[in-house]
N, C-alpha and C positions, 0 to 999 in steps of 0.2 A: 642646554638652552633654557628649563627649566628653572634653572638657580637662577639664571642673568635677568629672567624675568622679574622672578622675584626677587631678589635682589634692587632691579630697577624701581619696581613697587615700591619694596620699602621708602628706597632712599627718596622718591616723590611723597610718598605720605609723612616723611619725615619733614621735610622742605617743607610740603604746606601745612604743616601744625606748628612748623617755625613761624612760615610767613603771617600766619593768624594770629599766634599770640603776641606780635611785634606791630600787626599793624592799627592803625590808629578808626575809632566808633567814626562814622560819616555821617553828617547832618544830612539832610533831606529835606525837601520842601515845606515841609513841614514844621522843623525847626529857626521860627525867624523871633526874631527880634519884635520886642511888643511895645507898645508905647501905653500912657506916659511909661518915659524910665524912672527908675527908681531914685530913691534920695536916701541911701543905706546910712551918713554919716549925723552923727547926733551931736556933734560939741563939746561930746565926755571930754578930757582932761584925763591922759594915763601917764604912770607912772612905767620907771623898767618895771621893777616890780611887778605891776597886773600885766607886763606883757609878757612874763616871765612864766607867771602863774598858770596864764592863760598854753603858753609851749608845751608846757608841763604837761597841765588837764586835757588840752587835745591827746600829747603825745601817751599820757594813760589809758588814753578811750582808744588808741590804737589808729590814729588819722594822725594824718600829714598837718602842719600849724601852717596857714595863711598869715601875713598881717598886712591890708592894703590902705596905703597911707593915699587920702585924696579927699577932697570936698562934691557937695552937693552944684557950685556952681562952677565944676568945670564937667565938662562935655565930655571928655574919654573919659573919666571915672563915672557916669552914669553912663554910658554904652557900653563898657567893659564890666560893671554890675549887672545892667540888663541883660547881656550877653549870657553870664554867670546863670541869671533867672532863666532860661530857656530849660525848659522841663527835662530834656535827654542830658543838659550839661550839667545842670543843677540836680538830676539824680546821682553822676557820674562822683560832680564834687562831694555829696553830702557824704555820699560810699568811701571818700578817700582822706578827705580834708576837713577841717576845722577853720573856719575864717573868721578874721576879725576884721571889720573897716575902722580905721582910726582917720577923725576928723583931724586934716592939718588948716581947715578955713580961711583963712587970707594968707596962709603962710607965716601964722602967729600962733600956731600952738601946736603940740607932739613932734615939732620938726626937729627937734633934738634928740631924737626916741632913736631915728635912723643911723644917727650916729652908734645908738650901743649895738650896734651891728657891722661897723664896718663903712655904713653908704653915707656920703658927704648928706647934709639936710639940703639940697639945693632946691631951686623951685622945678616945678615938673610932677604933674602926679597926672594917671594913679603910678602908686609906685611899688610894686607888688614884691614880697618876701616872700620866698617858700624853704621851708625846713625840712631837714629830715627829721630820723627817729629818737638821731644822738644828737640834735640841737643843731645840726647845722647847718648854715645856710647854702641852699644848695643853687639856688642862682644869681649869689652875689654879684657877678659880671653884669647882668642884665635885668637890674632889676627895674630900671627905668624904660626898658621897651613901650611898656604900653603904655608910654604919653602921648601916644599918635592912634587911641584904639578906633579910632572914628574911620582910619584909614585901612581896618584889619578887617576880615573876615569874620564872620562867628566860627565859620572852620579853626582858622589860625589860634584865636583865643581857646577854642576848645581841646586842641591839639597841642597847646602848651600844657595844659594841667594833664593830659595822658603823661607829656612826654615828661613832667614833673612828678609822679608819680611812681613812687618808690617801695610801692606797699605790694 
């Protein structure tokens, strides 16, 4: 009876040190969205090249490369940046990730960028790219989700970069 006991032990303290390191950080009350939101995009003008540079330098500093292609005058790219700014996700991210916002402003500039990746330049932003360690894009499928972040959670947004998180 002895062994079954332990035995049972085990296999529950096994289960929950599974179930904890799989499960996703939980906002709390305390984590909310702050206003004004942000206006992270600046008008730069990139090249493949500096976004290349840029994959690179993260992926040497040992962080996941972001590149979030979108403007200051649309609404989910500053809610899903401000979301980003929430102190519990914006420690999470800085811990994992490397971001870049690349201004595409009326849909006249960097939107050929999306291309040397694979993703048509259509309109729709923000339009979020995440990499692995070996360069590669790791949620090519979906990387236009959050054109709609107005309608997401801060949970939701914050529970993609876990589940994007490869480190």
């Amino acid at each position: 009876m002895n062994k079954i006991l332990k035995c049972s032990f085990s296999i529950m303290i096994t289960c929950a040190i599974s179930f904890s390191l799989s499960a996703n950080v939980m906002l709390d009350k305390n984590d909310v969205l702050k206003t004004p939101l942000p206006t992270p995009y600046d008008g730069k003008i990139y090249s493949a090249n500096d976004l290349n540079n840029f994959i690179n330098k993260a992926i040497k500093n040992y962080k996941q490369p972001i590149l979030i292609f979108g403007a200051n005058w649309c609404p989910d790219c500053r809610i899903f940046s401000g979301t980003m700014d929430i102190p519990k996700i914006k420690s999470y991210i800085n811990e994992h990730f490397e971001v870049l916002y690349i201004d595409v402003k009326r849909y006249e500039i960097n939107m050929s960028l999306m291309e040397e990746y694979g993703i048509p330049s259509q309109e729709g932003v923000p339009r979020v790219l995440v990499f692995d360690n070996e360069k590669n894009l790791i949620n090519n499928s979906t990387t236009a989700e959050w054109r709609t972040a107005r309608d997401r959670s801060a949970q939701e947004i914050f529970n993609f970069f876990q589940e994007m998180n490869k480190s």
